[in-house]
C-alpha positions as CSV (number, residue, x, y, z in Angstrom):
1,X,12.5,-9.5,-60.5
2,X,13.9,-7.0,-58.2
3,X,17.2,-4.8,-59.3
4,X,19.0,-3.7,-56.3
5,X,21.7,-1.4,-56.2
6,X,24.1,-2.1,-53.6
7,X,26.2,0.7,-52.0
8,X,29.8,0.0,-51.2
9,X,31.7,2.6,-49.4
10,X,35.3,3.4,-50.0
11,X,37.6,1.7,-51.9
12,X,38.7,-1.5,-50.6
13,X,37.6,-4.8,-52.7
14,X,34.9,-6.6,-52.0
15,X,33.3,-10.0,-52.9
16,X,30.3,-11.9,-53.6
17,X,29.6,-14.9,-51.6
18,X,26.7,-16.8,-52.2
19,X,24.5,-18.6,-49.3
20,X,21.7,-20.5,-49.4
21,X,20.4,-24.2,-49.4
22,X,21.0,-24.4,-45.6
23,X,17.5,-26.3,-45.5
24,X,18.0,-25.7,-41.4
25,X,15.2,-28.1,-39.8
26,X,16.6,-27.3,-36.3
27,X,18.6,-30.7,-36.4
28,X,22.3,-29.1,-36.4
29,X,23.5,-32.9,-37.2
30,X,22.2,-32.1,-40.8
31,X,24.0,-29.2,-41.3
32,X,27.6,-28.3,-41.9
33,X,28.0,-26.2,-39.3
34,X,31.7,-25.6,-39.0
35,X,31.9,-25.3,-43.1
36,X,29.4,-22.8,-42.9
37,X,30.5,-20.6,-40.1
38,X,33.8,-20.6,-42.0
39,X,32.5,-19.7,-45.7
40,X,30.9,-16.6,-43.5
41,X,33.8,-15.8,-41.9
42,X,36.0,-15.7,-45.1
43,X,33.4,-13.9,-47.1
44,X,33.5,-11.3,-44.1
45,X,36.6,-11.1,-44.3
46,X,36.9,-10.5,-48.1
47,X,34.5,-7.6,-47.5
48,X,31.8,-9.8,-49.1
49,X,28.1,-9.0,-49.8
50,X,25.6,-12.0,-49.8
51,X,23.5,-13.2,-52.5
52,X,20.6,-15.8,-51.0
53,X,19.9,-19.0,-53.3
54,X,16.6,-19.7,-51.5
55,X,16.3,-22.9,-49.0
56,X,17.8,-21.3,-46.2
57,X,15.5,-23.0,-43.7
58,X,13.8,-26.3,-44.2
59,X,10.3,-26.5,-43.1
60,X,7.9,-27.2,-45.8
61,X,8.6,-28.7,-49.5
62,X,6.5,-27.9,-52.0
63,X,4.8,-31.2,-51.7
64,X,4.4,-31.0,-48.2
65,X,3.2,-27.8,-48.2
66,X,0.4,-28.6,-50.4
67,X,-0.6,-31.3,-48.0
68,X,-0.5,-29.1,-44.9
69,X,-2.3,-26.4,-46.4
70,X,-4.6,-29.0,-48.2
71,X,-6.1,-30.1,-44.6
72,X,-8.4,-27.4,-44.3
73,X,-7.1,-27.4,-40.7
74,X,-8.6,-24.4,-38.3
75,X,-6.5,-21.4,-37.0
76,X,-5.0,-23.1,-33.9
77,X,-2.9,-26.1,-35.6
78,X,-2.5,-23.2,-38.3
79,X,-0.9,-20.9,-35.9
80,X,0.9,-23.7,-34.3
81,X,2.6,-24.3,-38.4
82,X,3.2,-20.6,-38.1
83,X,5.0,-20.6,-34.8
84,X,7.6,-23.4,-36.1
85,X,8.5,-21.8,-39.2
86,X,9.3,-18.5,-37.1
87,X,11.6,-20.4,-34.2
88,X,13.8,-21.6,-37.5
89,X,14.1,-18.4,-39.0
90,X,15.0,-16.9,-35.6
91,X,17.5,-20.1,-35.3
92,X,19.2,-19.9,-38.6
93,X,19.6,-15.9,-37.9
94,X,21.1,-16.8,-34.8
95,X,23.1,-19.2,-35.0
96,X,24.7,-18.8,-38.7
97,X,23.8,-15.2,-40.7
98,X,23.4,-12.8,-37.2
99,X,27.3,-12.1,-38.6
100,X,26.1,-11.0,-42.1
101,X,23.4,-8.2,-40.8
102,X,23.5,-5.7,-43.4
103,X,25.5,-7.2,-46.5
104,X,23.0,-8.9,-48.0
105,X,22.9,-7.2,-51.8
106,X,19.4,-9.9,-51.9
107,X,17.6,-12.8,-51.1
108,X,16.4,-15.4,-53.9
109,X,12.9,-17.5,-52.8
110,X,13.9,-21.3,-52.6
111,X,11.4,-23.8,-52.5
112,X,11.6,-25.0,-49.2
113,X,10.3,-22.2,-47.8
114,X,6.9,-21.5,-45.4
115,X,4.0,-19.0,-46.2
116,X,3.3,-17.4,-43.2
117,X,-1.0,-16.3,-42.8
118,X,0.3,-12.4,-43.2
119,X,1.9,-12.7,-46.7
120,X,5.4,-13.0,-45.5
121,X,7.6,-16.3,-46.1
122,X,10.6,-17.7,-44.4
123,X,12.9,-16.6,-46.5
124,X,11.3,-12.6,-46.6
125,X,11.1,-12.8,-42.9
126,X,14.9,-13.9,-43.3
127,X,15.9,-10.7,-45.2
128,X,14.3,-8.6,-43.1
């Protein structure tokens, strides 16, 4: 566990708006979209700070994950794995939390995420 303390300045309120469990798969007809655009754009305008549930993208499950990684596959199909899970993090940036640069108070690991060959994950690339 991390503890994070979160500067706000002056003295207008503020909120705490949860996000997470987008599972974006880069098929926009299985998420939300309009629902979460607007949850952003009310929490932005409450003055809200994000807390991240995990899931935010959607590329391996745990199970699947184990299978991937299981196929002793070499570096090329490997990098290939790689490449995906970046384009979704660069999608679901773009497209839905671009907005909420620099509010995040932190980022909690889902399950759904992808381990990435230098240590990183989707979801720590994300809070980058």
């Amino acid at each position: 566990m991390e503890l994070r303390q979160v500067r706000i300045r002056g003295d207008k309120p503020f909120a705490i708006a949860p996000l997470g469990d987008l599972q974006w798969n880069g098929d926009a007809s299985e998420v939300w979209a309009d629902g979460l655009k607007r949850h952003i754009d009310r929490a932005l305008e409450a003055n809200a700070r994000f807390l991240g549930t995990g899931d935010l993208t959607d590329f391996a499950s745990p199970s699947s994950r184990q299978k991937l990684l299981a196929s002793d596959a070499y570096s090329g199909p490997m990098k290939k794995l790689d490449d995906i899970a970046a384009q979704l993090v660069e999608e679901v940036y773009e497209r839905f939390l671009k907005p909420t640069k620099g509010r995040w108070g932190g980022v909690h690991e889902g399950h759904h995420f992808w381990a990435f060959r230098d240590g990183t994950t989707t979801d720590t690339r994300l809070a980058e």
